[in-house]
C-alpha positions as CSV (number, residue, x, y, z in Angstrom):
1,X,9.5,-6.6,-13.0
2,X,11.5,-5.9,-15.8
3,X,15.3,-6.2,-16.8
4,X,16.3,-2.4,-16.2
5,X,14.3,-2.7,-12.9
6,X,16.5,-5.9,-11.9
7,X,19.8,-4.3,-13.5
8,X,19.1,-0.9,-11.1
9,X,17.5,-2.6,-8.2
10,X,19.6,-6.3,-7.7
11,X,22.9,-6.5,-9.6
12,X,24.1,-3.1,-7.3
13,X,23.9,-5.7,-4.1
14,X,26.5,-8.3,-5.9
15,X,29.6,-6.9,-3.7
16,X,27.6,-7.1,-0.9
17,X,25.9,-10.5,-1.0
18,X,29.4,-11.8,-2.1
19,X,30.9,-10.9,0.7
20,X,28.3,-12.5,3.1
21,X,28.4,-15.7,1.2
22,X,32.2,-15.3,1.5
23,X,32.4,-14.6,5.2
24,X,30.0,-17.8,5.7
25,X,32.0,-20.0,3.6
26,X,35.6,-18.9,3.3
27,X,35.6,-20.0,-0.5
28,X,35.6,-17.2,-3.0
29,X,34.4,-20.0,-5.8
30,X,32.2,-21.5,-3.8
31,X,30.6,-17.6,-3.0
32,X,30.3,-16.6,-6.4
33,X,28.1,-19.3,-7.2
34,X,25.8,-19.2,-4.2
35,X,25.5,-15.1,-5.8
36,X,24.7,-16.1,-9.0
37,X,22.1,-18.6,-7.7
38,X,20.6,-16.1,-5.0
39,X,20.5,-13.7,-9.1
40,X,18.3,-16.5,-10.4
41,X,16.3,-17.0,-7.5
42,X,15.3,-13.8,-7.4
43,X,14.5,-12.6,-10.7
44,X,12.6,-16.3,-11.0
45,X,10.7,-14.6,-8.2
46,X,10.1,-11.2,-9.6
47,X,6.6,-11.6,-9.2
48,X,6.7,-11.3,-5.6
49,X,9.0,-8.4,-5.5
50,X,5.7,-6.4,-5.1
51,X,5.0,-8.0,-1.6
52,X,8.8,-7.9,-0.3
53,X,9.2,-4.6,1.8
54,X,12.9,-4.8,1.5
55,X,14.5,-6.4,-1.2
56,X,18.0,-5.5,-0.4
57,X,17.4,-7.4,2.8
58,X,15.3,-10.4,1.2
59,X,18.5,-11.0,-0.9
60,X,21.1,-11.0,2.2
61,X,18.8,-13.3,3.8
62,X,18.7,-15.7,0.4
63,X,22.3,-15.3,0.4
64,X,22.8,-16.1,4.4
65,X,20.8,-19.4,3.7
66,X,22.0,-20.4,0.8
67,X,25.1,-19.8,2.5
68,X,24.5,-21.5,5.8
69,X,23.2,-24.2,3.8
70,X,26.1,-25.0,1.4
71,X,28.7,-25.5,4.9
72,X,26.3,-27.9,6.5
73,X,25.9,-29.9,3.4
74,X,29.6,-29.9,3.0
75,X,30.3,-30.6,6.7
76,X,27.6,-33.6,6.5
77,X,29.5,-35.3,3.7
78,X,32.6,-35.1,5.3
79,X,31.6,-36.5,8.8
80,X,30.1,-39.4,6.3
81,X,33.3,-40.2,5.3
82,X,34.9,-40.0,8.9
83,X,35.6,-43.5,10.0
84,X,34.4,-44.0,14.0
């Protein structure tokens, strides 16, 4: 995979992967970097790219975990610091 193949294939899905990431954690900060990280996980990944039938929806899905992932970690550190 090269850069103009990432550039035409990936960066076109930002708006879209930002908002998922937005609607899963209500923090446009917070969303932007879970984007950019889904962006270096993927290209890191390029080589597989050949075996991914849908790469639009492999990135949602990186995006929805990475996502999913970031509110439980938060929610775990705050019940931590709940006194019982």
């Amino acid at each position: 995979m090269r850069t103009d193949e990432f550039i035409t294939r990936i960066l076109p899905l930002k708006d879209n992967l930002l908002r998922v990431a937005f609607r899963i954690t209500g923090n446009a900060d917070r969303s932007e970097q879970i984007v950019q990280d889904v962006m270096l996980k993927v290209w890191n990944e390029r080589a597989a790219w050949i075996v991914i039938e849908d790469l639009p929806s492999y990135c949602l899905m990186v995006t929805r975990n990475m996502a999913l992932e970031t509110v439980n970690l938060k929610k775990k550190r705050t019940e931590s610091f709940v006194v019982r």
